[in-house]
C-alpha positions as CSV (number, residue, x, y, z in Angstrom):
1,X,0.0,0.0,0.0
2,X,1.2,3.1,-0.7
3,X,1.5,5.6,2.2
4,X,0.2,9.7,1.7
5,X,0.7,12.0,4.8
6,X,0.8,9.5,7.5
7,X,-2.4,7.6,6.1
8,X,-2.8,4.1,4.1
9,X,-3.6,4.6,0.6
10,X,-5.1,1.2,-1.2
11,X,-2.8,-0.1,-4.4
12,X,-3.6,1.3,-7.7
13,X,-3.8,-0.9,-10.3
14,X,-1.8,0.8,-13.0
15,X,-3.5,-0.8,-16.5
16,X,-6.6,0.8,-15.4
17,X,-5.2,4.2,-15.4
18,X,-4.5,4.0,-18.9
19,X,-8.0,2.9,-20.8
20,X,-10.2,5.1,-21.0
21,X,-13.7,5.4,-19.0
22,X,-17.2,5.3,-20.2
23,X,-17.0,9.3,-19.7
24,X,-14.2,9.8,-21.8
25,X,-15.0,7.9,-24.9
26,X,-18.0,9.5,-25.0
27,X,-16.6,13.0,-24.9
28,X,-13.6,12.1,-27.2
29,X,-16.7,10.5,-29.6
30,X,-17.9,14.1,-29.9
31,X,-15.0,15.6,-31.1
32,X,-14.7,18.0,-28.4
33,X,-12.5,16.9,-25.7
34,X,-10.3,19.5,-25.3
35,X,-13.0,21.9,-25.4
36,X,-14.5,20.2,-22.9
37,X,-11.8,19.9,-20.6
38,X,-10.9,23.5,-21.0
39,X,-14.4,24.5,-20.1
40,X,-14.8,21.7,-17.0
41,X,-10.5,23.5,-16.1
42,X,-11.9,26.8,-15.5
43,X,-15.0,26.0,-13.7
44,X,-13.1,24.1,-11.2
45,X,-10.7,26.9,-11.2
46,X,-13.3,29.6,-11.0
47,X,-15.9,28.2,-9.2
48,X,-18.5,30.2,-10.9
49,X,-20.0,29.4,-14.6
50,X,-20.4,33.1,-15.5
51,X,-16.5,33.0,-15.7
52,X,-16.4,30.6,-18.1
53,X,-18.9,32.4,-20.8
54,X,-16.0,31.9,-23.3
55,X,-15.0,28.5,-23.1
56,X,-18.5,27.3,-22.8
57,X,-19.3,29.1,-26.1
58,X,-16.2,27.8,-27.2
59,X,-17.4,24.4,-26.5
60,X,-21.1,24.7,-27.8
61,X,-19.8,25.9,-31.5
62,X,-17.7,22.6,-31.5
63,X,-20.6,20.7,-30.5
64,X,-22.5,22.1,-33.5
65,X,-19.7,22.3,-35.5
66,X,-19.4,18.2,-35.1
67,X,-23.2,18.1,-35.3
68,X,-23.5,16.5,-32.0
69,X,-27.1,18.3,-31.5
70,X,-28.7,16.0,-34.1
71,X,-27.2,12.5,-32.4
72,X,-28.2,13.7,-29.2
73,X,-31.5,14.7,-27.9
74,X,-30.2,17.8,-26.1
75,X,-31.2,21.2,-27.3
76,X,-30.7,25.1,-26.8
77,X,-33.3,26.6,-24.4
């Protein structure tokens, strides 16, 4: 086990870490993974979605941009 400040930490299993989750093939399938991760970056940076305006615009034209609105059922209020 590793140890971290004084406390037991449970083994990682290392071949995990490397395939990706259900979470990340579906963003990488829309074709806006980086966008995404620069938007989800500054929100946890920020703490506050009105700072983000531009990388959540950023973001929505690549979702359009890949048409991911018409294999998805989500939609612009």
């Amino acid at each position: 086990m590793a140890q971290d400040e004084g406390k037991m930490l449970p083994p990682t299993d290392a071949a995990d870490d490397d395939e990706p989750d259900e979470w990340d093939t579906r963003i990488f399938s829309t074709g806006c993974a980086e966008e995404n991760a620069k938007m989800t970056d500054c929100y946890f940076e920020k703490k506050d979605w009105r700072a983000c305006a531009a990388e959540l615009e950023q973001f929505r034209q690549c979702w359009r941009r890949h048409g991911n609105d018409e294999r998805t059922s989500s939609k612009d209020a």
